[in-house]
N, C-alpha and C positions, 0 to 999 in steps of 0.2 A: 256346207256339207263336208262329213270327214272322208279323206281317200280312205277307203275301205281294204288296202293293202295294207300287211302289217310284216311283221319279220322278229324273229327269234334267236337268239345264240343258246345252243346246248352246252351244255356240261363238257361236250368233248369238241368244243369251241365252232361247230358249225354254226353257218347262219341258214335258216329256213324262212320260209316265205308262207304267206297264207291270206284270209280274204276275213272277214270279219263285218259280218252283219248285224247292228245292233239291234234287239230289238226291247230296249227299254224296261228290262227285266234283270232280277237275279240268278235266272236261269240261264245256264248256255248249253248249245249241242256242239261237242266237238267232234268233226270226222276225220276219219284216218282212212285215206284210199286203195286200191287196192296196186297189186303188182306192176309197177314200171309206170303209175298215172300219176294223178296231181291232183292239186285245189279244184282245178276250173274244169274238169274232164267230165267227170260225173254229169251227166244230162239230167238225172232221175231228182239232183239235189237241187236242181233249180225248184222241180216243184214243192220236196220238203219243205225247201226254205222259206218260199213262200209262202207257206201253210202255216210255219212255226212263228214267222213274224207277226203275222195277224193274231197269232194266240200268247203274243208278246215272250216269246223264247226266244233269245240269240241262237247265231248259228256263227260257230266257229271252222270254214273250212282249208288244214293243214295241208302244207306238204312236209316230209318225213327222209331219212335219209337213204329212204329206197326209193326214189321222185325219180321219174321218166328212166330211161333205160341205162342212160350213160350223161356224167357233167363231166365237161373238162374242165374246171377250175373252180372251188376244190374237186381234183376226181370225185366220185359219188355216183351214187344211182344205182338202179335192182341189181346192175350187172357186177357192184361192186360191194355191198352193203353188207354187213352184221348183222345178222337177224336183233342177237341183243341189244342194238342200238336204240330198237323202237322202244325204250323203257326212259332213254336220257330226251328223246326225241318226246314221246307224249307229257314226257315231266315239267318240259320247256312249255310246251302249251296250255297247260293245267295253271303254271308258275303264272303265265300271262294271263290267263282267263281271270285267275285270282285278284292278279296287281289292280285288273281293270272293274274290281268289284264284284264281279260275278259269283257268285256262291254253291249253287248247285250247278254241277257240272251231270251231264249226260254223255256217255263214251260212246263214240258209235262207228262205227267199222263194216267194210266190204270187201268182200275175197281174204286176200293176205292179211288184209286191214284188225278182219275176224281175230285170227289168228294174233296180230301184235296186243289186241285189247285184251285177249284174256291173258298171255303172257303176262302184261302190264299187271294185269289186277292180283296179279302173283307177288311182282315183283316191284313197282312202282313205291314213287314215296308219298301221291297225292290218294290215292286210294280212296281215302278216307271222305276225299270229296266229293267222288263220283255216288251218284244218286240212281244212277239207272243207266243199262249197259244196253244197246243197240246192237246185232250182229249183222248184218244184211250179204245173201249167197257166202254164208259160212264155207269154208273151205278149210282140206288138209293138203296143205302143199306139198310136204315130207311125202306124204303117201300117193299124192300122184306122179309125183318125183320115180319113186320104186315101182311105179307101174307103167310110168314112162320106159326105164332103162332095162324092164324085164328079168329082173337078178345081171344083168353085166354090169361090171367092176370098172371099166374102159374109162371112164369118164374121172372116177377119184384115184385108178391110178394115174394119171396124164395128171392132174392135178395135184397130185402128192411129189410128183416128178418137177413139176413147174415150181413149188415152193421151198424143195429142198436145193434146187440150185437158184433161190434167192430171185423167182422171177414170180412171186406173189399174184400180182398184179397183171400174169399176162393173163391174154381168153383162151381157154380150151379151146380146141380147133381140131380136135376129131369127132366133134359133134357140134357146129356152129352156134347151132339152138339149142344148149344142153338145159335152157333148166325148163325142163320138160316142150320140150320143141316151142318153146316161143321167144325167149331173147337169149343173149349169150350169155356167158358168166367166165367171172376172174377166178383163178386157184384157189385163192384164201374165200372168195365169197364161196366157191363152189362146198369145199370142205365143210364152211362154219354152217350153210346150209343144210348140207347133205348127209354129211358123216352120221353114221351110226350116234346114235344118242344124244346128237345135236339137242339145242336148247328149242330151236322149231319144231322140233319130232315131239318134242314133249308137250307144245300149245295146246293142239287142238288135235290131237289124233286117234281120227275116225276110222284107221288102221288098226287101230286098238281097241278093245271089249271097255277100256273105262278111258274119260276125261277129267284127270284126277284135279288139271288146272282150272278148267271148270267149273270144277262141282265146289269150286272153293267161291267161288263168287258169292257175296253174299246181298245182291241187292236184287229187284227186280231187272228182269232180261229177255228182251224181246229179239228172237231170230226168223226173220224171212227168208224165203229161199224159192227159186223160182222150179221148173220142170224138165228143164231141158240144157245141153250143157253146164252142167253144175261140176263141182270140183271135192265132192264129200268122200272119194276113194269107194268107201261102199254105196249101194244104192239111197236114193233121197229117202226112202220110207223108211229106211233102218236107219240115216244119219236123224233123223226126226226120233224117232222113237229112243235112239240113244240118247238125246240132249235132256228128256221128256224124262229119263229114268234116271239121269245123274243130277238134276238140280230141279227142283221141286221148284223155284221161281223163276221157270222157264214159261212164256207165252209162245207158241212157235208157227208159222201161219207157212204153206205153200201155196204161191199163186200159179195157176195154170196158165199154160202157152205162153210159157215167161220162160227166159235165157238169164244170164251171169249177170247181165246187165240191167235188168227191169226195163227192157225197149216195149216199148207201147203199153206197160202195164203201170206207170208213175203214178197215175190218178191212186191207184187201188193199193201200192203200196205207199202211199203218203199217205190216205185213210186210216192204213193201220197205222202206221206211227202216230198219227195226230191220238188215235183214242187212247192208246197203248200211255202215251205223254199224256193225256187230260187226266187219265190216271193217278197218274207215277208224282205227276208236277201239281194235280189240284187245277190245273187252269181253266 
């Protein structure tokens, strides 16, 4: 049997780690996780996975150079990350899916995740071979970022402070958990996130009346989203109805008494992917 750990080198010479399920097809699903997590985190993809294996679809699951909160060696992780990194980062894995024969790739993303796949499908140089886009608890981080901080500035100036005297890389420390109260963040990360007209403001922003990156996607796209703790800035009926109105190959499903996470509702959202893919794939 093959060890099903695999590893990647990006363009900007990282190495990444990832898990690699075959399942005897030209198909692969590659996921891209959400804020400060990993390959092996997601509970909910155990059951995908196992759903998509029996309907002979590989499953590709990444880690990304926003993986777990903080690495010391290479520094890395959410607390320190590029937004635009997730473009050299999903290329590396597209590049691998490819070398290993796979053909039709399926993009598929959770929370932040959301947000780097349409970035990607912007910007990316594999595009061409993604066949159908997954969103799962779509999120605008930009914009819960600005609803975290309430219009105060506190947070990018201490950071604009930290990087003009060449300390990049320290963490804010007038707000421990600045990036939106849940993990810390470095100067340069905080900035390239945060800043006004950042390249992340522009992903997915559901702060905004249009998702210009979006509506450019040209393939089928399927977005789940669950009812409670979500991260869409505005409420879930109008994050729905706006996805509905800017990309006509939108499929968009909310499951009830479901959190960020899909705890207890896996069954029912790996239903919908499997039919959504029996579609999209023919299987």
């Amino acid at each position: 049997m093959s060890f099903p750990i695999v590893e990647v080198k990006t363009k900007n010479q990282t190495i990444l780690h990832g898990m690699l399920l075959d399942g005897h097809s030209k198909s692969i699903l590659i996921f891209v996780h959400g804020t400060a997590s990993n390959f092996y985190e997601n509970y909910f993809m155990k059951f995908v996975s196992e759903s998509l294996i029996s309907k002979k679809i590989s499953i590709l699951l990444t880690n990304n150079s926003g993986s777990e909160v903080l690495k010391a060696y290479p520094p890395s992780g959410a607390a320190m990350e590029n937004f635009e990194d997730c473009v050299v980062d999903i290329d590396a894995w597209i590049k691998f899916a490819l070398s290993k024969g796979y053909e039709k790739i399926i993009l598929t993303g959770h929370s932040i995740g959301t947000e780097k796949i349409v970035y990607y499908m912007n910007k990316g140089r594999y595009t061409n071979k993604v066949k159908a886009v997954i969103l799962l608890g779509f999120a605008d981080s930009y914009g819960n970022q600005m609803k975290y901080i309430k219009g105060k500035n506190n947070l990018m100036f201490e950071a604009a402070e930290f990087v003009k005297e060449g300390k990049g890389n320290f963490f804010l420390t007038s707000d421990w958990l600045s990036h939106s109260g849940m993990l810390p963040k470095s100067a340069k990360s905080y900035i390239n996130f945060f800043r006004r007209n950042s390249e992340l403001s522009k992903a997915f922003p559901f702060h905004s009346s249009k998702l210009k990156m979006y509506s450019n996607i040209s393939v089928p796209i399927l977005a789940i989203i669950g009812d409670t703790h979500e991260y869409t800035f505005i409420p879930i009926k109008d994050a729905i109805k706006l996805l509905e109105r800017e990309n006509p190959l939108i499929e968009c499903y909310q499951i009830k008494n479901c959190g960020h996470d899909f705890e207890g509702k896996e069954v029912q959202l790996t239903k919908i992917i499997t039919k959504f893919l029996s579609k999209v794939n023919k299987v």
